[in-house]
N, C-alpha and C positions, 0 to 999 in steps of 0.2 A: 264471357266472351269479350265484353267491352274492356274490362280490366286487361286481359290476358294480350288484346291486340292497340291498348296505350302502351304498354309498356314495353313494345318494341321499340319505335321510334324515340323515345327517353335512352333508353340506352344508347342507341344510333349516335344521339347529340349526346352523349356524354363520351362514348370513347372517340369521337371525332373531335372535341373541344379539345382530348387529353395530345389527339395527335398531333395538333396543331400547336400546342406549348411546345410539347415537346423538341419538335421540328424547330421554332426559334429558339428554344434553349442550345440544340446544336450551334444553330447559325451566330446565335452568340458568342457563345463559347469559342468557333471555328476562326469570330472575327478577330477575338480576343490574343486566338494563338498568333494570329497572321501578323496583328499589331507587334505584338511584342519578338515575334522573329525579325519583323523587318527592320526593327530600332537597332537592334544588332547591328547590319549590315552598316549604315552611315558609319555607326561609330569607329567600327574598324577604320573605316575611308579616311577617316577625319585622321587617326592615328597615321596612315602610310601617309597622307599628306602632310603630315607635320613632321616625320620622319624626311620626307624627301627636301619638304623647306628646311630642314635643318641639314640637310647634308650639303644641298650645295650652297649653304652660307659660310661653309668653310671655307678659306680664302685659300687659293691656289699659291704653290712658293714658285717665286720668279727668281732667275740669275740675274748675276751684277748687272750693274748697269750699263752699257757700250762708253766707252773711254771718249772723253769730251774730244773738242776740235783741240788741233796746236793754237798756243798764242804766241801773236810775234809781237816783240815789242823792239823800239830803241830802248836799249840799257846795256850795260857793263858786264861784262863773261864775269863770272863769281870763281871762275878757276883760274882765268889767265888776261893778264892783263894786256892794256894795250899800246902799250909803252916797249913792253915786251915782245911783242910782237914787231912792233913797228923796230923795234933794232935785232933782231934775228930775221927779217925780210930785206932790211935795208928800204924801206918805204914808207910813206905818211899814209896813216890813216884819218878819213873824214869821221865814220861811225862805226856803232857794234850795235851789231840788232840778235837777239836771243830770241831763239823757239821756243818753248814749253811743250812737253809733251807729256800726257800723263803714262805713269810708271818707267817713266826716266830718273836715274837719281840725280840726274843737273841737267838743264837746258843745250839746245846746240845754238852753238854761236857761228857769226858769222861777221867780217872782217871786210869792211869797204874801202877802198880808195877815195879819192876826192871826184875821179870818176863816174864813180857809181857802181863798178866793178868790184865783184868780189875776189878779196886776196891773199883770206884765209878762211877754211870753213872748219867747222868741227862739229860730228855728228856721231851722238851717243843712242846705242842700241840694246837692248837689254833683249836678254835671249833666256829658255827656259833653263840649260844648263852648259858648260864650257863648251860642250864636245861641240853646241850646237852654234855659240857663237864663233869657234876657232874654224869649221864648213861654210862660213857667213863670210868670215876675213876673207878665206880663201876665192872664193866665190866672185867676190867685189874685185879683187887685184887679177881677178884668172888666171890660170898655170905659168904664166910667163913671167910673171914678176919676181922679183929677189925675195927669197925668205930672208923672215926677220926673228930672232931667235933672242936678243937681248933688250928688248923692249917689252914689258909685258909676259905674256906668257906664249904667244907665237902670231903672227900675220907675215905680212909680206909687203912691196913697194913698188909701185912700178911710176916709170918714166915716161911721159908723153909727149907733144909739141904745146908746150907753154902752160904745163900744169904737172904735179906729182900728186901720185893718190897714195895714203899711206894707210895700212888697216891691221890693229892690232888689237891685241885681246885681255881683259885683266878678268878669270872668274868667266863671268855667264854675260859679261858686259864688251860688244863691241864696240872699238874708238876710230872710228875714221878719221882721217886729214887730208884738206886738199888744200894745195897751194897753188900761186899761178905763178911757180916758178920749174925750171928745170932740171929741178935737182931735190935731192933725196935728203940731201945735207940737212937742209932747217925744217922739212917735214918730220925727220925724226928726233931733230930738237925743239920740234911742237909737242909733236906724244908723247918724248921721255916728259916734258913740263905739265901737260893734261893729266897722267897717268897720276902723277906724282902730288898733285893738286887734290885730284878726286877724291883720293886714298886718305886725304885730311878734311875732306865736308862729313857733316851728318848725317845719315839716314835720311832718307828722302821720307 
């Protein structure tokens, strides 16, 4: 009897010992899996974040860059002189001051008295094709003025009180001229002389 009622409780503690391994060998195991599912997870992270720092280190492409200011200087028209000028006006000049403009192929000039007054201008335009410069002539002299048909390749001239605007066209290139005279006469023997000029500079 003594035998038959020890040997309950031995068993008891032996498959209770076994449960309890057991039970942390899960827990182990469970920790185990969790461990190594969740290292996963970073690593991807780490991958889209190195994807995305690498995407926008790519540098964005920018358009030209906005066309600088004009520069005005005293200096010498490089197409017409002023000697020339001063005997197709019939007047002294003091100075010649020159604009720069970028994507002009020459400067516009500009023609002083000893007054201070200006007494010949010349202002070059570059336009993106003929059709657009020869609407540009038009435009500048408005419908009133005399077409011009042998200067260039077409503008027009008109007549004011104490100035003529003269506006013609060579190409995609508009050539104004204004004078402070009343007459059309030496305004179109400024443009035949500009046109004629230009046509022998180099490439801007």
């Amino acid at each position: 009897m003594s035998a038959g009622i020890g040997s309950g409780p031995a068993t008891n503690r032996c498959s209770g010992l076994a449960g309890v391994l057991g039970l942390l060998l899960v827990s182990v195991t469970a920790g185990c899996s969790a461990g190594e599912s969740g290292s996963d997870q970073p690593a991807g992270t780490s991958s889209a974040l190195a994807t995305t720092t690498t995407q926008s280190a790519v540098p964005t492409s920018t358009g030209p860059p906005p066309p600088g200011p004009p520069v005005v200087a005293d200096a010498p028209c490089p197409y017409l002189e002023q000697g020339f000028i001063e005997e197709t006006i019939g007047q002294r000049m003091e100075r010649v001051e020159t604009i720069t403009v970028d994507g002009q192929p020459a400067p516009d000039c500009v023609f002083y008295r000893p007054d201070g007054s200006a007494a010949v201008t010349i202002d070059l335009t570059p336009y993106p094709d003929p059709v657009a410069a020869q609407n540009a002539a038009l435009a500048l002299v408005t419908t009133s003025a005399m077409p011009i048909t042998d200067i260039g390749d077409y503008g027009g001239v008109i007549v004011s009180s104490r100035q003529t605007l003269l506006a013609v066209t060579t190409g995609p290139l508009l050539v104004a001229v204004t004078t402070n005279q009343e007459s059309s006469l030496q305004a179109r023997e400024v443009a035949t002389t500009v046109l004629a000029a230009l046509a022998t500079l180099p490439p801007a």
